[in-house]
C-alpha positions, 0 to 999 in steps of 0.5 A: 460512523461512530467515534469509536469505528473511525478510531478502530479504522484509523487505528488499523491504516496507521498499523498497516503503515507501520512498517519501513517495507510497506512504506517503500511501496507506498512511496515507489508507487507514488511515483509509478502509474502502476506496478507488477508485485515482480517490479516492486518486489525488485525495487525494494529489494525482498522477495516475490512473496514477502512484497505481496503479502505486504501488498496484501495488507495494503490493499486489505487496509484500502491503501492500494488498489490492485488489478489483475491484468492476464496472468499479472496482478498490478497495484497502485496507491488507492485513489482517493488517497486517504489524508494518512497516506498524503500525510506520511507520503509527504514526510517520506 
C-alpha cells in the first residue's frame, strides 16, 4: 500500500470520527458487548434513524462491525481495533 493510500485511509477513519455523535457510540460500545441501532439510539439520545446512518458510516469506514440477528441489526466496535480508534477511545 502506498503512502498516499494510507494517508487517503487514515484521512477517511479520522473524518468518520470527527463527530461528537459517532464518538458517543464508539464509547457506549466500548463498554458494550454488542448493541441494537434502538439501544444506542436510546443511550445517546437521537433518533433511530439519525444513529444508523452514523452506524453506517461507522461501519463503512471498518470502525465497527455489525450483524443481523432475526429482524435486529447489531453492532460492535470492529475487532482488531484500529490504533486511531484505541487512540481516541483512550482520550474519551
Amino acid at each position: 500500500m502506498s503512502d498516499n493510500t494510507k494517508a487517503k485511509a487514515v484521512e477517511r477513519m479520522t473524518k468518520a470520527l470527527a463527530n461528537r455523535r459517532r464518538l458517543m457510540i464508539i464509547k457506549y460500545l466500548q463498554g458494550t458487548k454488542s448493541a441494537s441501532v434502538g439501544a444506542i439510539a436510546e443511550k445517546i439520545d437521537l433518533s433511530f434513524k439519525a444513529t444508523s446512518k452514523h452506524l453506517g458510516i461507522l461501519h463503512a469506514n471498518d470502525i465497527v462491525e455489525r450483524e443481523q440477528i432475526s429482524l435486529t441489526m447489531k453492532y460492535r466496535l470492529a475487532h482488531p481495533t484500529h490504533n486511531i480508534t484505541k487512540s481516541i477511545l483512550s482520550n474519551l
